[in-house]
N, C-alpha and C positions, 0 to 999 in steps of 0.2 A: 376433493379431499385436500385439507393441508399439507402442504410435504414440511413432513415436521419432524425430529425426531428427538428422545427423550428419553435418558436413560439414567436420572436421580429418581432416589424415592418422593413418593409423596407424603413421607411420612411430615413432613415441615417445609415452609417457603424455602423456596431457594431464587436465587436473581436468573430473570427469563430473558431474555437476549432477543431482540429486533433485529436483523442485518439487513442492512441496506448496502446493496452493493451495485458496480454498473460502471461505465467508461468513463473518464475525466470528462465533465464537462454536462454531465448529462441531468444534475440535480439533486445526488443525494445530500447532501449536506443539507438544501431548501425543504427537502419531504424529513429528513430526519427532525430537524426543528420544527416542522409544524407538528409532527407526531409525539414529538417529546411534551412538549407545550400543551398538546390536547390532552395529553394521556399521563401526565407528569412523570416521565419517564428521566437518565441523565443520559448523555452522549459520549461514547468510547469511541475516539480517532481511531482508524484503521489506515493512516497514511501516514508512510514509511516518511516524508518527509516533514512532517507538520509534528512532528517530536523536536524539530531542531528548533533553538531561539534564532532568534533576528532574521529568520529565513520566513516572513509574511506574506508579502506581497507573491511569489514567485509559487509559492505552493496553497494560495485560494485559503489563506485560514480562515475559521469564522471571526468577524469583529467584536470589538468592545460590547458593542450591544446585544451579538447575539450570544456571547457569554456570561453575559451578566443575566440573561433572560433564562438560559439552561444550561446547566453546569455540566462541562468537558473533563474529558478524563484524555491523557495520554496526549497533549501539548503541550509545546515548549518541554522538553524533559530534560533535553544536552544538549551540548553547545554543537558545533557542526564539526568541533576535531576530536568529537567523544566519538567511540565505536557503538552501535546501535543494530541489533540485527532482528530476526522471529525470535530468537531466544529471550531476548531481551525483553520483546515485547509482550511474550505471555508473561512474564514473570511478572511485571507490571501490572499487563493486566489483570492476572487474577491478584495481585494482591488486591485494586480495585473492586473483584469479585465476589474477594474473600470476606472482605471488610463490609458485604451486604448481606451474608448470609445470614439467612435465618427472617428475612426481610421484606420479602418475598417482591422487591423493588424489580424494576424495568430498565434496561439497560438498552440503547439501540447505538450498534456497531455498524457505524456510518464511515466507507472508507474503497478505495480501487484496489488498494495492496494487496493482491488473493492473496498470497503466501501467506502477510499475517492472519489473515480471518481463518485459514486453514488450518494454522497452528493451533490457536486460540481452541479453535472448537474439536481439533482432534490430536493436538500435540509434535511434538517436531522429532523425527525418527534418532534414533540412537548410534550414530556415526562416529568414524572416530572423531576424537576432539585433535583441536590444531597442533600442527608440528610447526614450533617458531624455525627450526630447520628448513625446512622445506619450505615456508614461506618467505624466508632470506632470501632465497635461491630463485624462485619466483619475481622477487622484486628487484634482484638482480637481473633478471632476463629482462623484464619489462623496462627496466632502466637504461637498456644494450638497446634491445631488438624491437621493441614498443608492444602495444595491446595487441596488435596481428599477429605479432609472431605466438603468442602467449594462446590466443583462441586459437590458432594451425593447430598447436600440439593439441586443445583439448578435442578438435575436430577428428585427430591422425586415431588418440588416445580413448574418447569417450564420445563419440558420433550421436549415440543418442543425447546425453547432454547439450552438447553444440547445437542441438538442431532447436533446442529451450531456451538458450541464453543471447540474450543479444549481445554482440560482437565488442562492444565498447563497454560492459557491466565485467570490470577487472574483479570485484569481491568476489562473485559466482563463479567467473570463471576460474579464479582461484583456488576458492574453494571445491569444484568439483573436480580438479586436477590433483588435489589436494587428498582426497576421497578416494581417487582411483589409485593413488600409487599406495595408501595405506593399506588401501582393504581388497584390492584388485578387484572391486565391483565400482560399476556406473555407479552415481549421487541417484539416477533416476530409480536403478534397480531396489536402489535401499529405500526410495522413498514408495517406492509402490509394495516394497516388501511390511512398511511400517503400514498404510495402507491410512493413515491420518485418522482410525477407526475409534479412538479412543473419545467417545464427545461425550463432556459432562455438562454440557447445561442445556435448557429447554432452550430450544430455539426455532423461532421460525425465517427465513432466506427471504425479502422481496429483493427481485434484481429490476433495474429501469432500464428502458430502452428507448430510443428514437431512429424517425429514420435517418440514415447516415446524412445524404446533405443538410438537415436540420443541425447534425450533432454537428458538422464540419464548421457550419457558420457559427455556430456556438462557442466553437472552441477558436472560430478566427476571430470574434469578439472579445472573448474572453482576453487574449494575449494586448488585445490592442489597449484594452481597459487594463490591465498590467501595465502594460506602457503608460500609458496617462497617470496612473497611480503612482510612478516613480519605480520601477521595475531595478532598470536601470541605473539609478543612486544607490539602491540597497543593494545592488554585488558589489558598486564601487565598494562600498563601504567595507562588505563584509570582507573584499580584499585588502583593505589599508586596513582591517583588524588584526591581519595573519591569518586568514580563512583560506587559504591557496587552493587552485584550481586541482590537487590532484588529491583531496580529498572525498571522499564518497559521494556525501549532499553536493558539493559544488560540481560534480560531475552529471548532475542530474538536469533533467529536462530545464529547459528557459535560463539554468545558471551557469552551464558550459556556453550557451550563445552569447548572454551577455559578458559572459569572462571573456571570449574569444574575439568580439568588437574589441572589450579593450585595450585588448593587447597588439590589435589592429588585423587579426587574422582576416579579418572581412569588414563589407560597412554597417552601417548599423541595419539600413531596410534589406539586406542578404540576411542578416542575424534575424532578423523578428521573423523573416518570411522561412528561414530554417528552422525556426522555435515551431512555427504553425505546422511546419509538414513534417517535423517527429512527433508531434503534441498528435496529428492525428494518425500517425502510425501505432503509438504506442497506445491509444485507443481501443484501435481494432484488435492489437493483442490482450489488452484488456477483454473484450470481449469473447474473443476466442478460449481465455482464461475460465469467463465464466461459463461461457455457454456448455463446458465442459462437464457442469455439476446441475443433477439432478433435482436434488434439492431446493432449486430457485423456483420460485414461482415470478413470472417476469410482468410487468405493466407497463405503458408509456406512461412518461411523467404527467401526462393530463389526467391519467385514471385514477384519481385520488378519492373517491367516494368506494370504489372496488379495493383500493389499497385499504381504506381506513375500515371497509368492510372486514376485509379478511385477518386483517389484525385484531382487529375486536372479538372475531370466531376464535380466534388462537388462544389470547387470554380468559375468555371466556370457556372455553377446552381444559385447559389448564390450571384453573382457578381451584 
C-alpha cells in the first residue's frame, strides 16, 4: 500500500506533490528530472541553499539545460546576505501552490532540507517570534566567547535540543536558546507539541538510498568535479562581492573550507579533504533525518521501473 496521506477534498483538482527526498549526493535531482519530463510534472527545490544566487557550483544546482527542459521553482530567490529560513520557505512555496490550484498539476519536491519538506507539508509550530533583545545579547557572546561557548549554554540550557543541532549551526542554535528563555520550553518540546500534523496536499514520499561506500565515492567525486568546475573562484568571488564568511550560506558545507584556504587557515588538499569528511557526515545525518518518517517509501536509485511504478499507482489513486 502506498504511504500516502490526503486530507483536501476531492471536490476539484488541487496540485499533488511527488517528494523526493535522500542524502546529498545520492540522485534526487537525476530521478526528479526524469519523472518530471515523463510525467510533465514542475520541480520545487527543497535545498535551503540553492535559493541563494551566485552560490552554483558549491550547492550542485541544476544547469541551463536542465531548466530550460523543466521549470524550477524556489531558485535563486536572495542574495546570500538576505535572511532565508522554513518560514520563508513555505510561504514561497505555497504561493507556487497556490497559483496551481484548481489545476490539478504535479509538483515533485526534490531536495535534503527535511526541515523544509516538513514544514511545507505540515506547517511550522507557533513559537514565540524573535526578540531583537535577546539576539543582540547573543551576538554579543559569540562575538567575546565564540560558537562554543554559545552551544555550552544551549547544552547546560536545553540538552535535548543540543543533542539536534550541530555544534557550528549559530541560527539554530540561537534560535533555540532563544525559545527557551521566552517560553521556558525546549524548541523540541514545542515542535513535537505542533506535531507538523497539519498536511494539506496530496502527496506521496519516495526516499533513495545506497549503499554507504557507493554514496561515499559519490560524494568524494562529486566535490572533486566542484573543484574542476571552479568551486574555488566562485567563493573567491562571492568574498570580493561583500559576501563574508559569517554569513549563514557562507558558513555552509564546501564554502566555509573554501573561505578558510583563503584566508590561509589550512592548504588547499586539508580544505577539499575536510569538505569530503563533513559532506559525508552530514549525510548520514541526512539519513537518520529521514529514516525517522514513516511515510517514505525508500528504493535504490537503480530501482526506477518500481519507482515510476508506484508513482503511476499514486496518481492513478488519486486521479
Amino acid at each position: 500500500m502506498v504511504k500516502e496521506l490526503s486530507t483536501l477534498s476531492d471536490a476539484f483538482p488541487e496540485p499533488r506533490l511527488l517528494v523526493i527526498v535522500g542524502p546529498t549526493g545520492v540522485g534526487k535531482t537525476q530521478l526528479a528530472l526524469q519523472l518530471a519530463r515523463s510525467m510533465g510534472g514542475e520541480i520545487i527545490s527543497a535545498d535551503s541553499l540553492q535559493v541563494y544566487r551566485y552560490m552554483d557550483i558549491g550547492t550542485a544546482k541544476p544547469g541551463k539545460e536542465e531548466r530550460a527542459a523543466v521549470l524550477h521553482h524556489l531558485i535563486d530567490v536572495v542574495t546570500p546576505d538576505q535572511p532565508f529560513n522554513a518560514s520563508s520557505y513555505i510561504e514561497l512555496a505555497g504561493q507556487v501552490l497556490g497559483e496551481a490550484e484548481g489545476k490539478d498539476k504535479l509538483f515533485l519536491v526534490a531536495g535534503g532540507t527535511g526541515l523544509y519538506i516538513k514544514a511545507l507539508l505540515g506547517g511550522l509550530f507557533s513559537g514565540p517570534g524573535a526578540d531583537q533583545g535577546l539576539r543582540a545579547h547573543y551576538r554579543e557572546l559569540l562575538a567575546h566567547f565564540g560558537i562554543a561557548h554559545l552551544y555550552g549554554m544551549l547544552k547546560e540550557k536545553d540538552p535535548r535540543a543540543a543533542a539536534r543541532i550541530v555544534p557550528r549551526d549559530t541560527s539554530r542554535i540561537v534560535r533555540a536558546l532563544e525559545v527557551w528563555e521566552l517560553s521556558g520550553q525546549s524548541i523540541v518540546e514545542k515542535q513535537q507539541q505542533h506535531g507538523f500534523g497539519d498536511k494539506s496536499y496530496r502527496h506521496l514520499k519516495i526516499g533513495l538510498t545506497m549503499e554507504r561506500e557507493q554514496l561515499y565515492a559519490r560524494i568524494g567525486r562529486r566535490v572533486e568535479d566542484m573543484m574542476d568546475q571552479g568551486f574555488l573562484q566562485e567563493v573567491e568571488w562571492l568574498l570580493a562581492q561583500g559576501y563574508h564568511e559569517g554569513l549563514k550560506p557562507m558558513q555552509s558545507l564546501g564554502y566555509r573550507h573554501m573561505a578558510g584556504y583563503l584566508r590561509g587557515k589550512y592548504g588547499l588538499e586539508e580544505a577539499v579533504a575536510s569538505m569530503k569528511r563533513d559532506t559525508r557526515q552530514y549525510a548520514k545525518r541526512q539519513e537518520t533525518w529521514f529514516k525517522a518518517d514513516r511515510e517514505i517509501n525508500w528504493f535504490n536509485i537503480e530501482e526506477i521501473p518500481a519507482i515510476t511504478a508506484l508513482v503511476q499507482g499514486f496518481l492513478a489513486e488519486i486521479s
